[in-house]
C-alpha positions in Angstrom: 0.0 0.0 0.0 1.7 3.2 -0.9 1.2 6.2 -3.1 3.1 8.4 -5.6 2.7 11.9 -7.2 1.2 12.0 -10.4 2.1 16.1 -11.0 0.2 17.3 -7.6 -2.1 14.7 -7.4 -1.8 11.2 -5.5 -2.0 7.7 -7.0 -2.6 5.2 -4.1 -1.6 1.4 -5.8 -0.7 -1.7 -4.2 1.6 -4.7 -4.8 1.8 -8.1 -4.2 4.1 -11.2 -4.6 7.2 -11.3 -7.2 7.8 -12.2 -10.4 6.7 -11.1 -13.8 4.6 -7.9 -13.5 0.8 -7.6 -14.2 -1.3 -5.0 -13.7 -5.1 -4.7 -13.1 -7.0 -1.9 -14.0 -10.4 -1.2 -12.6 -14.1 -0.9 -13.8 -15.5 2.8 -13.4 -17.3 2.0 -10.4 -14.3 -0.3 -8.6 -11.1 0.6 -6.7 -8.0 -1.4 -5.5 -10.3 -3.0 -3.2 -13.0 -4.5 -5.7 -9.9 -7.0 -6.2 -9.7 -8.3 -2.4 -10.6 -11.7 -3.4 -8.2 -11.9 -6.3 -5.1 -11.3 -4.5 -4.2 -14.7 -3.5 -4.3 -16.2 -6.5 -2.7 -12.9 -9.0 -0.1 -12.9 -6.6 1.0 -16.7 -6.5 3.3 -16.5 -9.2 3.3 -12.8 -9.9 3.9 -9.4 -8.8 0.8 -8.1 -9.0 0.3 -4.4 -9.1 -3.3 -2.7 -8.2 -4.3 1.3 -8.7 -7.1 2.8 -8.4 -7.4 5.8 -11.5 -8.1 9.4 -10.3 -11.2 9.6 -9.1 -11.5 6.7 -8.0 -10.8 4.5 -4.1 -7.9 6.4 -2.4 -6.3 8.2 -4.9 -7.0 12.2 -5.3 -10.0 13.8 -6.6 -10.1 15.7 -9.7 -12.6 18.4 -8.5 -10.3 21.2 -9.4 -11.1 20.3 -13.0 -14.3 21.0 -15.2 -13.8 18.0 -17.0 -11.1 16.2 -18.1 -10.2 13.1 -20.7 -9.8 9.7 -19.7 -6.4 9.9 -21.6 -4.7 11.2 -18.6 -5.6 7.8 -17.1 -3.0 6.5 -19.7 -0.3 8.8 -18.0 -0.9 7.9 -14.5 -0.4 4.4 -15.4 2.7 5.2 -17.3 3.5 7.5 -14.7 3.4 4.4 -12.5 5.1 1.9 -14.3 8.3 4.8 -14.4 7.8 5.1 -10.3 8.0 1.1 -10.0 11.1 1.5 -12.7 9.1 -1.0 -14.7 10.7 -1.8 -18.4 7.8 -4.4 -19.5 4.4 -5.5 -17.8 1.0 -7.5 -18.8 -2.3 -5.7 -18.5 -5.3 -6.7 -17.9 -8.4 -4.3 -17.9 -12.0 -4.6 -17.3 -14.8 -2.2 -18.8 -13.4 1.4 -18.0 -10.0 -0.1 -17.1 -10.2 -1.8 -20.3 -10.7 1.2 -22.1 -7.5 2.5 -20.4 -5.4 -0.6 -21.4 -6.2 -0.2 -25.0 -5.8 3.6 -25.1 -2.2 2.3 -23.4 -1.5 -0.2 -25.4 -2.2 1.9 -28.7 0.2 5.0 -27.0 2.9 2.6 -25.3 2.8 -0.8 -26.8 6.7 -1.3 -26.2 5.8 -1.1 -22.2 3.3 -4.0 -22.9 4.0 -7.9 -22.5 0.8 -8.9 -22.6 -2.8 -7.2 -23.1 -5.8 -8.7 -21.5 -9.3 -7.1 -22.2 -12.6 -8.4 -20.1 -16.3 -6.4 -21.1 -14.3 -3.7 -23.0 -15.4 -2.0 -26.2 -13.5 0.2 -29.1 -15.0 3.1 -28.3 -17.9 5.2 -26.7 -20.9 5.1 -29.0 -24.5 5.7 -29.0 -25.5 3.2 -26.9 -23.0 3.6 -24.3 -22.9 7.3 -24.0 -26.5 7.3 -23.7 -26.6 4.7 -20.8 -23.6 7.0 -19.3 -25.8 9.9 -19.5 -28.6 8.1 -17.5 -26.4 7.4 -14.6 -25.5 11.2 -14.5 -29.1 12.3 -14.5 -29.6 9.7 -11.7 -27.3 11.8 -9.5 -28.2 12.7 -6.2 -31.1 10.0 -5.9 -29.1 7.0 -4.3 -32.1 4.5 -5.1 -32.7 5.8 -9.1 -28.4 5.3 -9.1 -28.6 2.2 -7.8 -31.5 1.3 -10.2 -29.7 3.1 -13.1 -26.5 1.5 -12.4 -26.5 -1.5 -11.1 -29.3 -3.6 -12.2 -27.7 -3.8 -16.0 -24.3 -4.8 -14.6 -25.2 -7.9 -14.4 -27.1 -11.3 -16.2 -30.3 -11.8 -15.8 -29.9 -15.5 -14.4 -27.3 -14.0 -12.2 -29.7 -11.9 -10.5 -32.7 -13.6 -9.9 -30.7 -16.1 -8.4 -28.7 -14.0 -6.5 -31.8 -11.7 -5.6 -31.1 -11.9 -2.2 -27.6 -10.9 -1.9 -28.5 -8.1 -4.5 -31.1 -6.4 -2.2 -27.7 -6.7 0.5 -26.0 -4.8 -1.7 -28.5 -2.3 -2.8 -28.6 -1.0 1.1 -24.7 -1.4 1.3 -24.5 0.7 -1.7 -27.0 3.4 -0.6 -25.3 5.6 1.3 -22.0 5.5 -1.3 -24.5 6.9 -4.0 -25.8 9.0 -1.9 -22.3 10.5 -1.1 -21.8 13.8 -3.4 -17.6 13.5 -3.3 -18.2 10.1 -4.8 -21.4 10.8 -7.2 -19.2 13.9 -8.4 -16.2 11.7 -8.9 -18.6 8.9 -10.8 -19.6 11.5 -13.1 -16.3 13.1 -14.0 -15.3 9.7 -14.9 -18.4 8.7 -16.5 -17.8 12.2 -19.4 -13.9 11.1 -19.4 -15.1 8.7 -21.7 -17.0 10.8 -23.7 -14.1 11.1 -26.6 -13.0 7.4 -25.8 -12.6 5.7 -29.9 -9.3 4.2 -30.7 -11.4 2.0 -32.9 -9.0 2.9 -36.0 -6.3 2.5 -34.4 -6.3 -1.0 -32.4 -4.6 -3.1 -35.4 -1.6 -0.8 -34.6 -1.2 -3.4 -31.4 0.7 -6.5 -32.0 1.3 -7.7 -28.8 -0.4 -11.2 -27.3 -4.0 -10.2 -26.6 -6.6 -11.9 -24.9 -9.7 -10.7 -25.4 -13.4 -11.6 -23.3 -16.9 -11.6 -24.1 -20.0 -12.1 -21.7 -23.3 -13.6 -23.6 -25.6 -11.3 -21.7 -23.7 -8.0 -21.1 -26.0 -5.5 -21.9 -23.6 -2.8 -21.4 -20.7 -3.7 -23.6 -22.5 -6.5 -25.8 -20.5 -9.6 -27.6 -20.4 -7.0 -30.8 -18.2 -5.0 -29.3 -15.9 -7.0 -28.2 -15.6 -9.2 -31.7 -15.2 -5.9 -33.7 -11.8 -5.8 -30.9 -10.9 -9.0 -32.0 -11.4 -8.4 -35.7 -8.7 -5.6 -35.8 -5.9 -7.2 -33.0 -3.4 -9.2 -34.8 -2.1 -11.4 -32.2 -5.3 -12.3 -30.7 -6.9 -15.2 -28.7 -10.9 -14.8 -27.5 -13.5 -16.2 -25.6 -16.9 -15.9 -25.1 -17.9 -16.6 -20.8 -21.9 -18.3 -21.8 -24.7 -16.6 -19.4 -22.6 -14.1 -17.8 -23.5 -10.2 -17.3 -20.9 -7.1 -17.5 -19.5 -7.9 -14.1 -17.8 -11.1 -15.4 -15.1 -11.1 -12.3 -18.3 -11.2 -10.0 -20.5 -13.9 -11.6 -17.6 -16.3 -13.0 -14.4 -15.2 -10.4 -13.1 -19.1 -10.8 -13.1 -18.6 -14.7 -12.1 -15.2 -14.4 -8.9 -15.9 -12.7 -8.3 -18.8 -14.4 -8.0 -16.8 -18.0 -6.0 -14.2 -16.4 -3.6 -16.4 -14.4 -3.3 -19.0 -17.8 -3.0 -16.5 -20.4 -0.6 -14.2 -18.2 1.5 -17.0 -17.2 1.6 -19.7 -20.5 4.8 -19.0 -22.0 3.8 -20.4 -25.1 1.6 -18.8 -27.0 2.0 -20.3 -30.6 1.9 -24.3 -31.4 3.2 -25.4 -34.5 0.5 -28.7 -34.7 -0.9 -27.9 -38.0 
């Protein structure tokens, strides 16, 4: 647990075990924390490394600004990889954080082993900036946030079976979206994406890429995530079958299990054929 100056703002990241480096990079909505459950196993055989963007868990707020672009997301993770005097590491990013790593991997692909992309689309279209503008005018009403929010996070199978610990949640996450530092922070993030599209760029990345789709994510839908693959030259993909956005919450076995396999197989071409 430590932090480091990103210009005047703090960066609060973590690390864990030794070995080759990967880094995790969070979903709009997570933090360093969100990964709690993932540390033992990241860690195992490698040095994991967790941040949490501006904006977001324990590093600063950007209140100071209007707006800003989620490009300067990029540069704190660069920014971080130069504090950790890091030549080389694999990323792996989920939604948002996915976002980030391909906006990386397009700027700084000789800093990348490895890219790993979970519920993450090309850019911020129609659909996805209209759902982002939803959660904004939900502000300030913790129930219509949660209800906004949440609810489309996940599979439908997921939550009626789950219904229970859902409605545990909904009352944990009250008073957070109730909160105006954090509903301020959510929607600074939310309009950093606003100019997210790297779409013509992405066949500009050759490193090893893994790439993941969820059947029923209605936020970043299989399409999204295929058009990725189409463009990535180096490029292995799977599909996770009834699974929602949060794919780390409602598969964490399988979850780990790409991560941990595709980060740590140090062959990834067989000459069979």
């Amino acid at each position: 647990m430590a932090n480091f100056m990103f210009g005047n703002k703090s960066i609060y990241y973590e690390e864990y075990g030794q070995g080759e480096p990967l880094i995790l990079l969070n979903g709009i909505m997570m933090s360093c924390m969100s990964w709690a459950e993932f540390i033992e196993p990241f860690s195992v055989h490698n040095r994991l490394i967790l941040v949490d963007f501006l904006d977001q868990g324990r590093s600063a707020r950007m209140d100071d600004c209007v707006e800003y672009s989620q490009a300067i997301q990029v540069e704190v993770v660069y920014s971080l990889m130069k504090h950790l005097n890091l030549k080389k590491a694999s990323i792996m990013g989920i939604s948002y954080g996915g976002e980030v790593a391909l906006r990386f991997a397009v700027k700084y692909q000789e800093k990348v082993e490895k890219l790993m992309l979970f519920n993450t689309t090309a850019r911020t279209g129609e659909w996805l900036g209209d759902i982002g503008n939803s959660w904004i005018k939900a502000e300030y009403d913790p129930d219509a946030y949660y209800l906004t929010t949440i609810p489309i996070i996940y599979s439908p199978s997921f939550y009626k079976k789950n219904n229970e610990w859902m409605n545990n949640r909904r009352e944990l996450l009250r008073p957070v979206f109730g909160n105006k530092d954090f509903i301020s922070a959510m929607e600074r993030l939310t309009n950093s994406s606003s100019d997210y599209d790297v779409s013509n760029q992405i066949e500009q990345i050759k490193v090893p890429a893994l790439v993941v789709s969820c059947q029923q994510d209605y936020l970043t839908p299989i399409e999204e995530q295929q058009y990725i693959v189409s463009k990535l030259e180096n490029c292995h993909y799977v599909i996770i079958p009834e699974c929602g956005h949060a794919s780390m919450y409602e598969q964490p076995v399988l979850f780990a299990s790409l991560v941990i396999g595709f980060m740590n197989n140090s062959k990834l071409k067989f000459n069979i054929l």
